[in-house]
N, C-alpha and C positions, 0 to 999 in steps of 0.2 A: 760746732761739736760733731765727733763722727757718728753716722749712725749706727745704731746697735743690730747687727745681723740675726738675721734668723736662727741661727746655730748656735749662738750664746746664750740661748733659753734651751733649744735642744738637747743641746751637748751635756747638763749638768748630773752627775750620776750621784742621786740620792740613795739612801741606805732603802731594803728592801722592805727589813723587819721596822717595826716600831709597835710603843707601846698605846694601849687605852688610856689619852689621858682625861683629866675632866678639867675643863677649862668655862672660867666664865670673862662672857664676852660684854664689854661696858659701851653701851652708844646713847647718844639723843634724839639720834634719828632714824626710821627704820621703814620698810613699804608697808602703808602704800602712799607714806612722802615719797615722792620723786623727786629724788635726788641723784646726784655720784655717791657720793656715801652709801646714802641705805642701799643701793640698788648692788656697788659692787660687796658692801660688806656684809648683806645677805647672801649675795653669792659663796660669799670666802665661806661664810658658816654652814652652808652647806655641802660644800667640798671638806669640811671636819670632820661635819655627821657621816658622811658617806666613807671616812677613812675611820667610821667606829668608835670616835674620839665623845666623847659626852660634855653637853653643851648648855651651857646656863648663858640664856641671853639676860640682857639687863638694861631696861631703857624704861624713859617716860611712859603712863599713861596718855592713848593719845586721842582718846575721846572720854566720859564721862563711865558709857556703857562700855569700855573694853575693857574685857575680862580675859585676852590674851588668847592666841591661836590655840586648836587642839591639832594634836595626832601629827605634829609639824618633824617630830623628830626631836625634839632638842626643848627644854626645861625656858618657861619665861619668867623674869622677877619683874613684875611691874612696878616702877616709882611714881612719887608724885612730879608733875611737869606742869608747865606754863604759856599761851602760846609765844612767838619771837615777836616781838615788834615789825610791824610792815609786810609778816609771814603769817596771819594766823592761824593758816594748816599744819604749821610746824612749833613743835614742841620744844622748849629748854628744861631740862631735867636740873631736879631743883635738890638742895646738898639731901643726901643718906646718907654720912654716914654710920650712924649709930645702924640701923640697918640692915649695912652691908655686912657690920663686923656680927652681927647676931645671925645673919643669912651663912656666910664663909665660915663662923665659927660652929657652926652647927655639921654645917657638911661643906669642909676644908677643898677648894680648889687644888690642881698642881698648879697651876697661872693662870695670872689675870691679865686681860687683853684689853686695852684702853683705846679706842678707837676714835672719841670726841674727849675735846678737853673743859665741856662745860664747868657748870657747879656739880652735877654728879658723877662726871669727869673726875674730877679733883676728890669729890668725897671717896670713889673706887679709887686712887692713886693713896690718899691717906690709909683708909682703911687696910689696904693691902699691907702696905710698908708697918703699919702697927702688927697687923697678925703675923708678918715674915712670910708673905707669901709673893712669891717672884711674882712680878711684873712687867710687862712691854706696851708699849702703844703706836700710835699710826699717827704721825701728821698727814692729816689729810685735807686740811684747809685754810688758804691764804687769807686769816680773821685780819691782821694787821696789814695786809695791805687792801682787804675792802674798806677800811676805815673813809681812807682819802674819798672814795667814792659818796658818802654821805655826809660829809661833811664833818666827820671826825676825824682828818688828820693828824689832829694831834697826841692825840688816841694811838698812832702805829707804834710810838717805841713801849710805852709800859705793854700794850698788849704783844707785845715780840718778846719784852722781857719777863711778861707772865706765860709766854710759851716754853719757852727756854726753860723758863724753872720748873716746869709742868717735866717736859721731856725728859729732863739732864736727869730726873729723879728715880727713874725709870732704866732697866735692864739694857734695854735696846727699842728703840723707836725706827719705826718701817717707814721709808721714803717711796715713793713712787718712781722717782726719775735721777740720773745723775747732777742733772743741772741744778735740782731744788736740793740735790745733798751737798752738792760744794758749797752751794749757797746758805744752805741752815751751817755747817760747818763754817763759812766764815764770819757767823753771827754768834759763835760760843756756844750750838747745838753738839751735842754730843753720842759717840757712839749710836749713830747713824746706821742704817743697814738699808739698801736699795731693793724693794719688791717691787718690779711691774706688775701694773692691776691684769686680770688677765679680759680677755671678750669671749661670749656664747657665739663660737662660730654655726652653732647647728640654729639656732633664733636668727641670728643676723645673717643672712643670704642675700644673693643677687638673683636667686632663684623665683624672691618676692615680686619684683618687678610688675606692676597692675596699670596698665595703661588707661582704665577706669578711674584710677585715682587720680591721676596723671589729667583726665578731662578734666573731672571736679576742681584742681587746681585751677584749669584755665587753659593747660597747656597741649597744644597742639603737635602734628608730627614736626620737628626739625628747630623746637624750640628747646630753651635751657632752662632748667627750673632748679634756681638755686634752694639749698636748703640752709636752715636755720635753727638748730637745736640747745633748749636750755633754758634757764631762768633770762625771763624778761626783766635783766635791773640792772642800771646803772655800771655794775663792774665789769659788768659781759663787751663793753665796749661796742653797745647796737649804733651808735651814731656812724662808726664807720662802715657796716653794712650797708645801711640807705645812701652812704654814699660813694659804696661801690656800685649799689644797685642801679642807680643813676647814671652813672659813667660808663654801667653797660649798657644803659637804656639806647645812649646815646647812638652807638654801635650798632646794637644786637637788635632788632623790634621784638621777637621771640624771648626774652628774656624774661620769666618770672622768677619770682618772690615768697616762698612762704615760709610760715617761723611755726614751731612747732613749743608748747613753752606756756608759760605763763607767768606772771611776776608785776610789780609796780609799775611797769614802765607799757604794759600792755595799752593803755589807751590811748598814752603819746603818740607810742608806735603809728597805733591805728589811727589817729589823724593825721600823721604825717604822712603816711603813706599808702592812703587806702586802697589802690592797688595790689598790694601784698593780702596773701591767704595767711588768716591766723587761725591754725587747728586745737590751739589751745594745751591740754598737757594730755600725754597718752600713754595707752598701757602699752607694755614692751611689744607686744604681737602687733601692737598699731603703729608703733614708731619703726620697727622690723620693716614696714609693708613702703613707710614711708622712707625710709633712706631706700630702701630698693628700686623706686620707683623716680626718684631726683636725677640730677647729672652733676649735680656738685654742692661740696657742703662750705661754707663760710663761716669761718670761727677766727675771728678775731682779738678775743677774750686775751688779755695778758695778767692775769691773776687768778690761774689756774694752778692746782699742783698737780693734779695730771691733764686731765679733760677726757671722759671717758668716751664721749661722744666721737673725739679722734678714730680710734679700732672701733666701732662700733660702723661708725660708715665706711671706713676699709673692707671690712669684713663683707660688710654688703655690697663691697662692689663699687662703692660711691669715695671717686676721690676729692682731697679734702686740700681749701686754701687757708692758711693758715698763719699766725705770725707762729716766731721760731722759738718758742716756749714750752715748756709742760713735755705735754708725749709727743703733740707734732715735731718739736725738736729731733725728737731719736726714731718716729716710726715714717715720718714723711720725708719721701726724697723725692727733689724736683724734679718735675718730667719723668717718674718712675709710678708712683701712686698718687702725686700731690704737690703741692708746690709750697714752700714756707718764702716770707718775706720777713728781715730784718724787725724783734720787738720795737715795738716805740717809732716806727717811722710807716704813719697811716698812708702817705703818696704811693711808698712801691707797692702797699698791700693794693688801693685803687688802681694803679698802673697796673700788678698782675693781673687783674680782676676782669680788665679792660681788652689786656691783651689774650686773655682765653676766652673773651665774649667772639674777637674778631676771629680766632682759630678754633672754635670748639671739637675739632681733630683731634686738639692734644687732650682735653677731654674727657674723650670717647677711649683715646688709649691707654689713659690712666687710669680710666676706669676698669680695664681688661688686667690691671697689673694689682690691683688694690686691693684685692681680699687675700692672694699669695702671700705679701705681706706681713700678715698677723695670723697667719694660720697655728705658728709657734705658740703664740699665748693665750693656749687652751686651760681654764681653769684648775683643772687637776694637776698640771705641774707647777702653776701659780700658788695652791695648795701646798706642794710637797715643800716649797720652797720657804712657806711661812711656819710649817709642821716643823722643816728643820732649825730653823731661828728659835722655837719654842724650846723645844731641845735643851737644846746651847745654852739658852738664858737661865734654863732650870740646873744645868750640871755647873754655870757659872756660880749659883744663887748656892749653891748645896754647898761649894769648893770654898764662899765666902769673899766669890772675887764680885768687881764691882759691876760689871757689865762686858757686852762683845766694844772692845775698848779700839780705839782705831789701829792702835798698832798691831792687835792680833789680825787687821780684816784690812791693811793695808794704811798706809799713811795718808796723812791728811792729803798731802800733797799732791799724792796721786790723784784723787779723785776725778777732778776735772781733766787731768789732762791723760790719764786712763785710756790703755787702748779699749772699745767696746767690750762690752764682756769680762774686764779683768775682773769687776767687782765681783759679778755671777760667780766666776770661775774659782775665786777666792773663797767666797759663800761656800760652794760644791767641797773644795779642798779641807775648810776646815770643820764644816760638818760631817763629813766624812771619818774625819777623827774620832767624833764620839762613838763607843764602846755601847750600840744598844743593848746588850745582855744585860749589862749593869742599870740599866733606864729604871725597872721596877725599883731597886734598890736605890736608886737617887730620889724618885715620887717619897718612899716612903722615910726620907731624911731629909727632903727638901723644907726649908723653912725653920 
């Protein structure tokens, strides 16, 4: 797949003016879970506030005593939640929606923004669609293909097909990457619309760089210290790390180890490999300090729908090996910031792995190339770009149409085989259409 240039996020010229909407936002997960989810979809919500938009967040209670942030900028509705089986820091939000509809009926959103498709997922998707209030949501997590991973594969089609009926329901659902749109597209997903998540280039720095930390690891001058970011489980695909790591061992004597992370698989880990640094799970100033100070990140995960980890160590400076999935797919070019190897075929990921222990040169100069990269997806235009999809969805919802439907946003067809950027460019072109003077007068006949 070609990769998507810098300038295809630049280039997009969104309308100036817009209006105050009030928007309520529906997740199950939120910080200080560490996650991709909560961490990017906090961000998004506050690239809203800051464009003056009024914000009803809407998630699980996630401890007994939380009574919800003050003075955050933006309204919280706490539910009742659950912890996840095998996760007990994290919360499943559990059905409202009688609730929701005494919450919205009270003081009426212009959209509701569905970001997890739990049980209070599914209660905000009902409740909406009863009061007529436009709707969108975010696939943001491959649930049906972690199945296989525990041992539920047989679990992956009805949960694909309770995705599908979740989405199809919905205005417009926000994809991350082109590759996971052609692909929910050739599963009966519908009216698709492509957002890259965006990265904090001012947090994520190569400026961080601490050669102190860099001891604590282990690691000495002229050594390579791989890095490892993310949930310690089963779908992250850690078995073929250990045995990259190995295969540089072979090679490199300089070569460390550390994973950053927590999860199920932590203790395996660490007896299989106790040589490896496990620092456990950290706050973003700490993870910041830690990609800045690595020389290369290994993420081999193939059941990502983005990987947010990807731009996050570009950004710092730290290039990234990777299989050829998710955002590595569109933000990683080999021998420029990073090297992707074929999904599904673990030898050439160990082969690369193998072959930049022996030349850490190429490296060093990836790393000189890798924060220029992602400097495009700065969250504020990642912002504008989900401001104008809200838009859209509400002068759809008013107009009585059914959603941003593929034919208005380009045909199925296209998608994958798409030069970079057409999709953005299309996005730009037909948002650009809407008439914001009329915006207030659509709010107040929306529904």
């Amino acid at each position: 797949m070609k990769t998507l240039d810098a300038q295809d996020i630049l280039l997009q010229d969104f309308p100036a003016a817009h209006p105050s909407l009030r928007l309520a936002v529906v997740t199950e997960t939120w910080p200080p879970e560490v996650n991709g989810v909560a961490l990017t979809l906090s961000r998004l919500v506050q690239g809203l506030c800051e464009r003056n938009h009024q914000v009803q967040l809407v998630r699980p209670r996630q401890t007994t005593g939380d009574r919800g942030a003050r003075d955050i900028g933006f309204e919280e509705k706490l539910m009742r939640g659950m912890p996840i089986p095998r996760y007990p820091q994290l919360k499943l939000g559990l059905p409202g929606r009688k609730a929701l509809m005494a919450s919205w009926s009270l003081q009426r959103p212009d959209l509701i923004h569905i970001a997890t498709e739990g049980p209070l997922g599914w209660s905000a998707l009902k409740a909406a669609r009863q009061l007529r209030i436009p709707v969108t949501s975010d696939f943001r997590t491959n649930f049906h293909s972690y199945s296989q991973h525990y041992g539920l594969g047989w679990l992956r089609r009805p949960i694909a097909a309770y995705l599908r009926k979740f989405h199809n329901q919905t205005l417009c659902t926000m994809v991350p990457t082109r590759a996971l749109c052609a692909e929910l597209l050739s599963q009966g997903f519908e009216r698709l619309q492509v957002v890259a998540r965006g990265v904090d280039t001012r947090l994520f720095d190569p400026g961080l760089h601490d050669n102190t930390l860099r001891a604590h690891w282990g690691a000495g001058p002229g050594d390579l210290v791989l890095l490892v970011v993310g949930r310690l489980a089963p779908e992250k695909n850690l078995d073929l790390v250990l045995e990259a790591f190995e295969a540089m061992q072979a090679v490199h004597e300089g070569v460390r180890l550390v994973f950053v992370g927590d999860g199920p698989m932590r203790d395996a880990l660490e007896r299989r490999c106790p040589q490896a640094r496990f620092m456990g799970s950290q706050t973003q100033a700490e993870l910041a300090r830690s990609y800045a100070s690595a020389d290369l990140l290994l993420f081999p995960s193939l059941t990502e729908t983005f990987g947010n980890v990807t731009l996050e160590a570009l950004a710092s400076g730290l290039p990234v090996l990777a299989c050829a999935c998710a955002a590595a797919a569109e933000w990683v070019q080999t021998d420029h910031n990073g090297w992707t190897v074929p999904a599904g075929d673990p030898q050439a990921f160990v082969q690369m792995a193998v072959a930049l222990a022996r030349e850490p040169g190429r490296v060093a100069r990836a790393a000189g190339q890798a924060r220029a990269s992602v400097e495009p997806l700065d969250w504020p235009q990642i912002t504008l770009q989900v401001e104008a999809l809200f838009l859209r969805a509400m002068e759809l919802h008013r107009n009585g149409r059914r959603g941003l439907e593929a034919a208005q946003w380009g045909a199925k067809s296209s998608v994958a085989a798409a030069p970079a950027g057409s999709l953005s460019s299309k996005l730009s072109r037909n948002v650009n259409q809407i008439d914001v003077k009329n915006i207030e007068a659509m709010k107040s006949t929306a529904g």
